[in-house]
C-alpha positions in Angstrom: -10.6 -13.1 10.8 -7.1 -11.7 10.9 -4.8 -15.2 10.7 -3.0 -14.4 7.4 -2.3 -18.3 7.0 -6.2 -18.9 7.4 -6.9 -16.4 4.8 -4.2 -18.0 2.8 -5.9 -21.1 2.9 -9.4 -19.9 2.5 -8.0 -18.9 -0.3 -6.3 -21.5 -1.8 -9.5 -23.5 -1.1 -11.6 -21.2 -3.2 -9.1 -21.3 -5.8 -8.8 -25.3 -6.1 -12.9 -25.7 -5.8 -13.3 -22.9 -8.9 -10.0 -25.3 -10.9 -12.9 -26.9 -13.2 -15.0 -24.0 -13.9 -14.7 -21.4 -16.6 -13.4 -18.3 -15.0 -13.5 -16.4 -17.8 -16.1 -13.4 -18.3 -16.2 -11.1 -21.4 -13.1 -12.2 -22.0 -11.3 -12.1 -18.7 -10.1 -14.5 -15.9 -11.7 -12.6 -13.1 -10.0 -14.9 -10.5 -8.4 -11.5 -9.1 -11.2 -9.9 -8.4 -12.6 -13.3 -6.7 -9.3 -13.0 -4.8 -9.6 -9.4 -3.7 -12.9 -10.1 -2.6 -12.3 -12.8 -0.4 -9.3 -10.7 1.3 -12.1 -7.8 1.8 -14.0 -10.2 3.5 -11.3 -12.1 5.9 -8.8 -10.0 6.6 -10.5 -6.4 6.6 -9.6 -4.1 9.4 -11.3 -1.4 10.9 -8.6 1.0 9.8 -10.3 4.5 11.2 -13.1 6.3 10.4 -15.2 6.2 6.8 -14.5 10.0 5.5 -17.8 11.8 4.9 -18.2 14.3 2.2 -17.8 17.7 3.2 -18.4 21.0 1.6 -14.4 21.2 0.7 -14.3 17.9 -0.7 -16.8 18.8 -2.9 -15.7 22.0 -4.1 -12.8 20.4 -4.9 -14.3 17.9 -6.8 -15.9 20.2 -8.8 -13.1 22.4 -9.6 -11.3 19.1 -10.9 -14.0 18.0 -13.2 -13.8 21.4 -14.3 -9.8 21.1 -15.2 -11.0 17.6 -17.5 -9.4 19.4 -20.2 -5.8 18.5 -18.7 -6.1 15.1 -19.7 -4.3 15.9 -23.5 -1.7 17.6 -21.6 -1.1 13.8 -20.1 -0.8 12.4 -23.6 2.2 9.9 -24.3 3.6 10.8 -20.4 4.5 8.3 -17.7 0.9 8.1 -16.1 0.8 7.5 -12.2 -2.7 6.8 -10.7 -3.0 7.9 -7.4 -5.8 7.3 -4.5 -7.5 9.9 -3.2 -8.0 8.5 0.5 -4.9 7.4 0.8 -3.5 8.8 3.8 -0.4 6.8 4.1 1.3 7.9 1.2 1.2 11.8 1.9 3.6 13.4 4.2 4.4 17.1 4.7 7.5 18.3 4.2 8.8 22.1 4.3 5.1 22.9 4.4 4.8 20.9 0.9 2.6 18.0 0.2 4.9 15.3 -0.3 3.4 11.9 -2.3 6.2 9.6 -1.0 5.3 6.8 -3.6 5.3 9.5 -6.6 6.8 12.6 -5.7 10.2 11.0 -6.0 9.7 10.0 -9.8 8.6 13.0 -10.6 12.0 14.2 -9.1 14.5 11.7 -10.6 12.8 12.1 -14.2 11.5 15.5 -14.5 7.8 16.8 -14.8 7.6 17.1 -18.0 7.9 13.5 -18.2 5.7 12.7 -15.6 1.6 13.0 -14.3 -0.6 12.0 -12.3 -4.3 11.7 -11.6 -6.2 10.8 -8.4 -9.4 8.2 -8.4 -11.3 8.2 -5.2 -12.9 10.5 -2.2 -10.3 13.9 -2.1 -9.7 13.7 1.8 -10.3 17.4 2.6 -8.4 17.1 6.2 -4.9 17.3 3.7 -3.6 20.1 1.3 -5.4 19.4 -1.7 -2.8 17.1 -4.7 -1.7 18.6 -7.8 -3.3 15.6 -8.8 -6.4 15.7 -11.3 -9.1 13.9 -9.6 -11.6 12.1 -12.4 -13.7 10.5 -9.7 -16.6 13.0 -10.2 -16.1 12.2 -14.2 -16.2 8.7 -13.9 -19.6 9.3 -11.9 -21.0 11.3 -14.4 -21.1 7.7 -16.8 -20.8 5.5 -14.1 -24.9 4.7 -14.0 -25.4 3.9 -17.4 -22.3 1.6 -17.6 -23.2 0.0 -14.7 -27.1 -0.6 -16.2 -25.4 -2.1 -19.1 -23.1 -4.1 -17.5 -26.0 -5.4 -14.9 -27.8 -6.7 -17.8 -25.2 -7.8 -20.0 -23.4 -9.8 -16.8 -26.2 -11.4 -15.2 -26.2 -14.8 -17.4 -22.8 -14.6 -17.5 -22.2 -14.6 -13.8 -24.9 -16.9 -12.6 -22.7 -19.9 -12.7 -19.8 -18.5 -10.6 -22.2 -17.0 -8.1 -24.2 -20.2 -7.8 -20.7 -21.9 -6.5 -19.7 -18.6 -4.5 -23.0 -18.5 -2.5 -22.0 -22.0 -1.3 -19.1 -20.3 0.5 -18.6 -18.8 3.4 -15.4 -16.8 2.2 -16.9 -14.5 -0.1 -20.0 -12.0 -0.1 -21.4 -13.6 -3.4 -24.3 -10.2 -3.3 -21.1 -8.1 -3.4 -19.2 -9.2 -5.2 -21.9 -9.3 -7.7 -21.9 -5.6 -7.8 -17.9 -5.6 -8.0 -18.0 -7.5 -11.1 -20.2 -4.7 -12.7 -18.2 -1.8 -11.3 -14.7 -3.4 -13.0 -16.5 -3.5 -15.8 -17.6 -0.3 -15.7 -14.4 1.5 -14.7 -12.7 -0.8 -17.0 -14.2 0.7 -19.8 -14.2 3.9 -18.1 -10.4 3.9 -18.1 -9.8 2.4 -21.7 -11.7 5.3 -23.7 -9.1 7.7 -21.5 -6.2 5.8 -22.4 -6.9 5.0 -25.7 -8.5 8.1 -27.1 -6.9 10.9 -24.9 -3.6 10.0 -22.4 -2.3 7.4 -24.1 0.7 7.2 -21.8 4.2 5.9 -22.4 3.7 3.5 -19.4 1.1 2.5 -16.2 2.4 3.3 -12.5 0.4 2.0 -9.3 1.3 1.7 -6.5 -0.8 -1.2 -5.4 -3.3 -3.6 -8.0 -5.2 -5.0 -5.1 -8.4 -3.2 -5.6 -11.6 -2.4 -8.2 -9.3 0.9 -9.7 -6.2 -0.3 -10.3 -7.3 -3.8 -11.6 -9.6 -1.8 -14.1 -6.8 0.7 -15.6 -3.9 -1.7 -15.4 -6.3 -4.1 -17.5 -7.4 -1.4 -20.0 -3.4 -0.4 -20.1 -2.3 -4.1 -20.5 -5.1 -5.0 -23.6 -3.9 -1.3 -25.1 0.0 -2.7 -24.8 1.0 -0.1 -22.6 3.5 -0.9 -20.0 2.0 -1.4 -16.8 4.6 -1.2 -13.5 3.5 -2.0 -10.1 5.9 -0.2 -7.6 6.5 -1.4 -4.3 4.8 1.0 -1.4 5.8 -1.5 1.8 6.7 -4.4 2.8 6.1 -7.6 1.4 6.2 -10.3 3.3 6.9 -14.6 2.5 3.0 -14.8 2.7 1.7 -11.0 1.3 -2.1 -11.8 0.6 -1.3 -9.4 -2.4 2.3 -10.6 -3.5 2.5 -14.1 -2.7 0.3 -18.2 -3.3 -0.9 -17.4 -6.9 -1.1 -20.7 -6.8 -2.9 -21.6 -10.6 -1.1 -18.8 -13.0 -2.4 -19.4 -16.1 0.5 -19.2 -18.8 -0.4 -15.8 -20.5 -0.7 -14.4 -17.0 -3.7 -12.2 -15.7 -4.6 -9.2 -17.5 -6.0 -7.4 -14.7 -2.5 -7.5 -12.9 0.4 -5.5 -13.7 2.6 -6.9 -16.0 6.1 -5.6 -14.1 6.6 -5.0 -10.3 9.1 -2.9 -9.4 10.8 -4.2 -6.3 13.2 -2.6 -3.7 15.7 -5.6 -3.2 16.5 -9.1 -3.4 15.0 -10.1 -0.9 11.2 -8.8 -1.7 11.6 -10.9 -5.2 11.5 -14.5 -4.2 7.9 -14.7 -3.5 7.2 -13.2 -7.1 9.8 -15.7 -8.7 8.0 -18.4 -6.9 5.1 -18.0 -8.8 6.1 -16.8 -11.9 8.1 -19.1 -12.9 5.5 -21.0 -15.1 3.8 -18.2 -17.2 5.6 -15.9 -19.5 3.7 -12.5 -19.2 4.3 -11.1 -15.6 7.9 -9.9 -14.2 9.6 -8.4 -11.3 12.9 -6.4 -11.6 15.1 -4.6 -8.5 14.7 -1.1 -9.4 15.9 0.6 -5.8 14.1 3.0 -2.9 13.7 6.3 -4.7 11.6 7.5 -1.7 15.4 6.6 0.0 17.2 8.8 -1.7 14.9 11.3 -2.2 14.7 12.0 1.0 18.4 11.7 1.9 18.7 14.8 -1.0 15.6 16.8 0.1 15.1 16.5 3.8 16.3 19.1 6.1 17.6 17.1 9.5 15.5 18.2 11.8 16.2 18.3 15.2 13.9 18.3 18.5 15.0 18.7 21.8 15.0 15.1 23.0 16.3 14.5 26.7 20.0 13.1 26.3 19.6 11.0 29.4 16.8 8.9 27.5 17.3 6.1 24.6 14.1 6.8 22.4 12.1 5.1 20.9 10.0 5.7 17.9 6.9 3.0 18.5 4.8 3.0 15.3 1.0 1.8 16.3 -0.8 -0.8 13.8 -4.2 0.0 14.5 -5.8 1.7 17.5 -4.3 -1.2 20.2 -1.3 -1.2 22.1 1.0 -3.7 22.2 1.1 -6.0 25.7 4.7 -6.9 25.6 5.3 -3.0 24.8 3.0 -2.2 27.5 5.2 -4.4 29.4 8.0 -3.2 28.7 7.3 0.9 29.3 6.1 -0.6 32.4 9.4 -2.5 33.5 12.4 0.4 32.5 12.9 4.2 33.7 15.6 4.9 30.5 13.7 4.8 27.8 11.2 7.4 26.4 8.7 6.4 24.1 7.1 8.2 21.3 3.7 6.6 20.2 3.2 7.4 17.1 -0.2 6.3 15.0 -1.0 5.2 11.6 -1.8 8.3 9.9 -5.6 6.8 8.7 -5.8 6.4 13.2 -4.3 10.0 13.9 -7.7 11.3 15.1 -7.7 8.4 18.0 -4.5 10.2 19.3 -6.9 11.2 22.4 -8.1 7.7 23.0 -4.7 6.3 22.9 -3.7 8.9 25.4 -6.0 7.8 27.8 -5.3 3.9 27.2 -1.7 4.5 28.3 -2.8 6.6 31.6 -5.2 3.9 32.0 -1.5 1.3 32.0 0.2 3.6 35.2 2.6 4.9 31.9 4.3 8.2 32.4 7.5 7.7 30.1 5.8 8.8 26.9 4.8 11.6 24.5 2.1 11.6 21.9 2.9 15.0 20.3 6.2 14.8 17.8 5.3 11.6 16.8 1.8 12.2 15.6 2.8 16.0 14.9 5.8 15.3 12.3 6.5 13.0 9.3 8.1 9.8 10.3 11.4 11.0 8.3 11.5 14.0 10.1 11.4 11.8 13.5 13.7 8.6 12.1 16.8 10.9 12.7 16.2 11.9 16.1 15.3 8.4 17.7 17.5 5.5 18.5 15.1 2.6 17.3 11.8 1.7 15.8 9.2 -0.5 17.4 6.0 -2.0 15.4 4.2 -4.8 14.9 5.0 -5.5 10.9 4.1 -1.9 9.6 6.6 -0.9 6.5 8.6 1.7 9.2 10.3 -1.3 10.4 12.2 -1.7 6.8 11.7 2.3 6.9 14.2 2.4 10.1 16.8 -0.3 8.7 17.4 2.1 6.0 18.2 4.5 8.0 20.6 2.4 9.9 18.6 2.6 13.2 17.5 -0.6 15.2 14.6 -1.5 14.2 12.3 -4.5 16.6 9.4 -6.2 15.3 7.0 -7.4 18.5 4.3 -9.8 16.8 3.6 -13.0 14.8 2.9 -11.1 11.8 6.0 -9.3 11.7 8.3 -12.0 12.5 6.9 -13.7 9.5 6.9 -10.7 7.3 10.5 -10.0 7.9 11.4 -13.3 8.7 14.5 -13.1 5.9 15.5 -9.5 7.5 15.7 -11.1 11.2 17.4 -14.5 10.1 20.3 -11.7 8.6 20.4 -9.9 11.8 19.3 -6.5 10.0 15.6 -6.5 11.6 14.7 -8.2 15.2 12.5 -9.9 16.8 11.0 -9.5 20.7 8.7 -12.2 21.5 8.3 -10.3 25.2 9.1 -7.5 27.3 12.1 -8.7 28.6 14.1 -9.1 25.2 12.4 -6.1 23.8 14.1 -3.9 26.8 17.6 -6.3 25.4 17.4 -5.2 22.4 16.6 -1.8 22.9 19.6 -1.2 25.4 22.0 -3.0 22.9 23.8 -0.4 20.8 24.8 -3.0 18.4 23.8 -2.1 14.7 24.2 -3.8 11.6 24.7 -2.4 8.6 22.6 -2.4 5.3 24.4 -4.2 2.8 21.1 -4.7 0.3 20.4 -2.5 -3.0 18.2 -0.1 -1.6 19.1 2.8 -4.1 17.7 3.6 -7.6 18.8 1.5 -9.8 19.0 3.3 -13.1 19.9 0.2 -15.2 17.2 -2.3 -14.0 14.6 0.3 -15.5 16.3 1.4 -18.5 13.9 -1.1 -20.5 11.1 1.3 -19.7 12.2 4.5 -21.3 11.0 6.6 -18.8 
């Protein structure tokens, strides 16, 4: 099931049928992690291939577990967690690995104020991150925590699962076993902070999974500041951001307490919400990613046909668009470079032959899968995607930027009501829009905003 409204409202109708039972286990309302789970379930995409271990991976595991000692060095700094398979977030640039969610705190504040560790699978296929990995740590403990918790749980659980098995939104055998790894890595991650880091605040750059709702819940009972910056874009009806619909007053724990949003426009949805508890809060603190790469970036340019308009059209998953399909189809000025999501780039073959397959000529796989999308943004007209974060990506850069699906429309529905992102419900407007050299300007906060974040002491 992909229909975000019909996950919504599986959702909400999990949420109201749980209103009269305790959710409360060890002390925690584990309603997040019942949310999480029921995402996982309804909304999960194959989004490319499960990484195997490899021989690199491994050593490299090792020789982290082996720097362990680099945790005191982290004490009383800004800690930044960081996910090892996380594709999307790592870009080269100038033959550096670039982290664009953390890389451009580090630069705005300094690196002596600032670190980072990794949780998760090191993907060998990219330059190994500064980052000290503590996933092979954590497995070291990881059985005998999750024996405890296994016993210690199973009472505790049994009424909650009872009511889950009844549903058809939720794995109730899985999320059995997620229960006992948060509780694991929850205590995993509070002996670190407590007895070692003990970090000045808590950056992630996304809660909505086992990790980050274990360390920002150990941060959050230690009172140390926990600050959920925004990645992407959020739309009206996120599955992350948006219909927390029963907030209890003192908030959730497991949740960050601050989220750090871009601008105005991405804070509604948290207001809407958070209006009736007094514990959670969002603030505008600006793009750093923006500017950093204004400063650092070198422009650089390929040698693009001038007799072309190009087109920079960002792929979702592994499918092609029809009413793209259409339009490459129906127009012999426009040349378009497919680009993949970076967790897809090894389908680049498959896509190649899908758009033989369509009689398309007017195309080229290889700069756009070959460079970082900020290297590309400058030397392409406009963006095309379905809802993927490039779209906001492209309006920053002042370049037009078309959303052709449902999803997106929704998801940027405030953006195309101000003119600053469009919509294309078919080929025909698509090729209108593309040909109109019409561009709006951004008048949103999208820089860093040093004043919103003061409070943090960073």
């Amino acid at each position: 099931m992909n229909n975000l409204n019909e996950v919504l409202k599986k959702i909400n109708e999990v949420e109201s049928s749980l209103r009269k039972l305790d959710l409360y286990i060890l002390g925690k309302n584990i309603w997040p992690l019942i949310r999480i789970s029921i995402i996982k379930k309804l909304s999960t995409s194959n989004f490319g291939h499960k990484e195997n271990f490899s021989i690199k991976s491994i050593y490299y595991h090792i020789l982290d577990l082996l720097r362990f000692f680099e945790l005191w060095k982290m004490k009383s700094k800004n800690l930044f967690l960081i996910y090892g398979t996380d594709k999307s977030g790592k870009t080269l640039l100038d033959n550096r690995l670039i982290d664009k969610h953390f890389t451009p705190f580090e630069d705005e504040f300094g690196k002596q104020n600032i670190k980072f560790i990794e949780f998760g699978y090191i993907d060998s296929s990219l330059p190994k991150s500064k980052a000290l990995n503590i996933t092979l740590l954590y497995f070291l403990v990881k059985p005998i925590f999750n024996l405890y918790f296994k016993v210690i749980l199973r009472k505790k659980t049994s009424r909650i699962l009872t009511h889950l098995r009844n549903n058809d939104s939720i794995e109730s055998y899985e999320f059995s076993k997620s229960i006992q790894e948060f509780y694991s890595r929850f205590i995993f991650f509070k002996f670190l902070l407590k007895y070692i880091i003990k970090p000045k605040n808590l950056f992630v750059k996304s809660f909505d999974n086992l990790t980050a709702l274990a360390i920002v819940n150990a941060a959050n009972e230690l009172k140390i500041s926990t600050v959920e910056f925004q990645h992407g874009q959020q739309g009206e009806n996120s599955l992350s951001y948006s219909n927390w619909n029963n907030v209890p007053k003192s908030g959730y724990e497991m949740l960050p307490k601050y989220f750090w949003v871009w601008e105005n426009r991405f804070r509604r949805k948290f207001d809407k919400w958070m209006i009736n508890q007094s514990f959670h809060e969002v603030f505008v603190g600006g793009n750093l990613w923006y500017d950093y790469i204004i400063k650092k970036n070198k422009h650089l340019e390929f040698n693009f046909k001038n007799n072309f308009i190009h087109v920079l059209y960002c792929l979702q998953y592994s499918e092609l668009n029809e009413i793209v399909i259409n339009a490459m189809n129906s127009c012999t000025n426009i040349f378009w470079h497919v680009r993949l999501h970076p967790r897809e780039r090894h389908k680049v073959n498959y896509i190649h032959k899908l758009l033989i397959s369509f009689k398309i000529d007017n195309f080229s796989l290889i700069e756009a899968n070959n460079y970082s999308f900020e290297e590309l943004i400058l030397n392409v007209e406009v963006v095309v995607s379905e809802w993927s974060t490039v779209l906001y990506e492209a309006y920053c850069f002042k370049k037009k930027s078309i959303t052709v699906s449902n999803y997106g429309r929704v998801a940027y529905e405030e953006f195309i009501k101000d003119g600053d992102i469009y919509y294309a419900d078919n080929s025909k407007t698509l090729l209108k829009l593309i040909n109109d050299k019409t561009l709006t300007e951004n008048t949103n906060l999208i820089s860093y905003n040093p004043e919103a974040v003061n409070f943090l002491n960073i």
